[in-house]
C-alpha positions in Angstrom: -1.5 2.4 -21.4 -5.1 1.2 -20.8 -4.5 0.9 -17.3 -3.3 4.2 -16.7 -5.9 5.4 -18.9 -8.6 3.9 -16.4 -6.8 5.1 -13.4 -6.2 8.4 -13.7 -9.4 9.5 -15.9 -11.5 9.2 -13.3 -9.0 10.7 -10.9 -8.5 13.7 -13.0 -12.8 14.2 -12.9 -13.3 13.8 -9.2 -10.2 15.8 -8.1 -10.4 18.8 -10.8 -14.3 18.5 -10.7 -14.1 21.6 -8.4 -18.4 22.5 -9.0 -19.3 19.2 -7.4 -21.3 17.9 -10.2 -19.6 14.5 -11.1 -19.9 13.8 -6.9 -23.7 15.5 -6.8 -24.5 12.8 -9.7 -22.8 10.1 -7.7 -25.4 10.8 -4.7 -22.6 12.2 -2.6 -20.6 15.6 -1.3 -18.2 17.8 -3.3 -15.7 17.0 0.0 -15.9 13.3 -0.6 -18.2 12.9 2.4 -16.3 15.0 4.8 -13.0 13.3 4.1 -11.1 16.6 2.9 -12.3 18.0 6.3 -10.3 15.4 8.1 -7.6 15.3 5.4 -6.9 19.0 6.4 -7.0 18.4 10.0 -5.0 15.4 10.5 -2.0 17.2 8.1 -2.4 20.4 10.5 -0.9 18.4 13.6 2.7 18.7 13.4 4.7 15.3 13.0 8.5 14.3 11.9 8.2 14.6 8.5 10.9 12.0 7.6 9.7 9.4 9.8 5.7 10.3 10.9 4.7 9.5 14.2 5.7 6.0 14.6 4.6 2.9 13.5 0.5 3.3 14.1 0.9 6.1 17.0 -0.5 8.8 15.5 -4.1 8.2 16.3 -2.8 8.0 20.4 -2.7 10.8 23.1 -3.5 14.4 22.5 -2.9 14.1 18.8 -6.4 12.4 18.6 -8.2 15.1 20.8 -6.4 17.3 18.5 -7.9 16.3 15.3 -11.4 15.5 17.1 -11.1 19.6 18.1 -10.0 20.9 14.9 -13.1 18.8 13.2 -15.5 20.2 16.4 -19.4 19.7 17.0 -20.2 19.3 12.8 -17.1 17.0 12.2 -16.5 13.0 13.0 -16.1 13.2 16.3 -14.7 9.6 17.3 -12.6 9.0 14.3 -9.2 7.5 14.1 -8.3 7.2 10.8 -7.3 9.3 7.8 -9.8 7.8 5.4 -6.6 8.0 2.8 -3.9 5.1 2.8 -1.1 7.5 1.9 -1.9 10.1 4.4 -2.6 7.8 7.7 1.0 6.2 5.8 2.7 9.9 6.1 1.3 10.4 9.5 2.8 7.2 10.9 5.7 6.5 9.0 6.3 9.9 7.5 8.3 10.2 4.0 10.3 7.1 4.8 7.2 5.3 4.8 5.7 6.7 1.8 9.1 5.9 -0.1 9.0 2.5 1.3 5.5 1.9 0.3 6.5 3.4 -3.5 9.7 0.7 -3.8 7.5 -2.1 -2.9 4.9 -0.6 -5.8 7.9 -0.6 -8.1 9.0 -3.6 -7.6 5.8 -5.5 -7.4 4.4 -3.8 -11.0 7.5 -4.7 -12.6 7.2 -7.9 -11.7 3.8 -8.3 -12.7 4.5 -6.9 -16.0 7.2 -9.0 -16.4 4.8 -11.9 -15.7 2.6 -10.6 -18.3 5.3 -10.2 -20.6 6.4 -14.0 -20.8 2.8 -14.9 -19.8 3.0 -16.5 -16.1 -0.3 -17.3 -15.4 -0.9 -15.5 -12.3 0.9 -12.0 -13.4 -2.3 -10.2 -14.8 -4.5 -11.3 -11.2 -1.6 -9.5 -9.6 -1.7 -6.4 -11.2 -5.4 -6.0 -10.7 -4.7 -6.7 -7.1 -1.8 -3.3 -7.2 -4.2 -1.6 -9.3 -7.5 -2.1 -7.1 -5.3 -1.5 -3.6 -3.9 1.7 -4.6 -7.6 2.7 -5.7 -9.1 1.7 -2.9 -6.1 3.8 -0.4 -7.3 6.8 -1.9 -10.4 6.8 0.2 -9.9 4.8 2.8 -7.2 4.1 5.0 -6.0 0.7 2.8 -2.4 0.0 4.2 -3.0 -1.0 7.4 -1.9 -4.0 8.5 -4.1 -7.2 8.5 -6.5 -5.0 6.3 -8.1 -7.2 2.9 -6.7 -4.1 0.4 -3.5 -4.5 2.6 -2.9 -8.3 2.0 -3.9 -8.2 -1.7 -1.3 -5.7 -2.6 1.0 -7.8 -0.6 -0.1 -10.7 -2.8 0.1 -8.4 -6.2 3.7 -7.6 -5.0 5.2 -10.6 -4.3 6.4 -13.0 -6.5 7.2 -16.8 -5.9 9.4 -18.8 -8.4 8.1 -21.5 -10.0 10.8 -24.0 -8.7 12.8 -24.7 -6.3 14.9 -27.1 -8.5 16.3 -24.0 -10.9 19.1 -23.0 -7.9 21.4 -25.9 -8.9 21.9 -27.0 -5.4 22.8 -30.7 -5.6 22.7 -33.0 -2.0 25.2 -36.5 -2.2 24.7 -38.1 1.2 28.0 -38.4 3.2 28.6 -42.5 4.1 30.1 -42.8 7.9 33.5 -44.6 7.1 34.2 -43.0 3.6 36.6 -40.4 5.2 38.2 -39.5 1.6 34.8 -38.7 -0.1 33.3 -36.6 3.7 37.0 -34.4 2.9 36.4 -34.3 -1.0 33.2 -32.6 -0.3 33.7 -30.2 2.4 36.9 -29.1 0.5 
């Protein structure tokens, strides 16, 4: 409950803070820098809506010189990126990516809570990675591949076993000459 307290408090300021003042005390614009700008040009260019561009395409060919228009002289010229994780997701890998992206999130905070639940050490450092990487995609473009936000929520997500041994998996060498035990085992 604390956690979704601290996540969507400040969430609920910036995005319903529609004055500016909350940004204007922050030292910044009521746009988030210009990032709404780009927001809305980059979700103007048509795409497949089930399955985006392609696997990082969308920043390629005339949909770039698109965006770069629709932002004109006042706008980033030169940009190639959303500046949001779950858009420059959408626009790549459409829906299907954004579904993906939100089993992997359900699977990985389960797990962690889990861990927390029967206190495994390394479940609470897993959920602040989850927690800080879906922060962070909000204003930057945090699931790319080989990105730092991208590897820690790969490392909040997944979860290794703590042995090996726990499978029950028993080896008995097999003695050249012993035909009768070689057939008791393979059969």
């Amino acid at each position: 409950m604390l956690i979704a307290i601290l996540v969507i408090a400040p969430l609920i300021i910036i995005w319903l803070d529609t004055s500016g003042v909350m940004a204007s005390l922050l030292g910044r614009q009521a746009s988030l820098s210009g990032r709404t700008e780009i927001w809305n040009a980059v979700l103007s260019i048509d795409i497949n809506p089930v399955v985006g561009a392609g696997f990082e395409t969308f920043w390629l060919g005339d949909r770039l010189d698109k965006v770069w228009m629709l932002l004109g002289q006042g706008g980033e010229r030169g940009i190639q990126e959303a500046h949001n994780g779950y858009i420059e997701l959408y626009l790549n890998l459409g829906w299907m990516g954004l579904i993906f992206l939100g089993y992997v999130l359900w699977i990985g905070y389960r797990s962690a809570i889990n861990g927390i639940r029967t206190e495994e050490g390394d479940s609470v450092i897993r959920l602040a990675f989850i927690v800080a990487a879906l922060i962070y995609a909000m204003a930057e473009a945090g699931f790319r591949m080989m990105g730092p936000a991208w590897i820690l929520f790969l490392m909040g997500v997944i979860q290794v076993p703590r042995s090996q041994s726990s499978m029950g998996i028993e080896f008995r060498p097999i003695l050249p000459g012993k035909t009768q035990t070689r057939r008791r085992i393979l059969h």
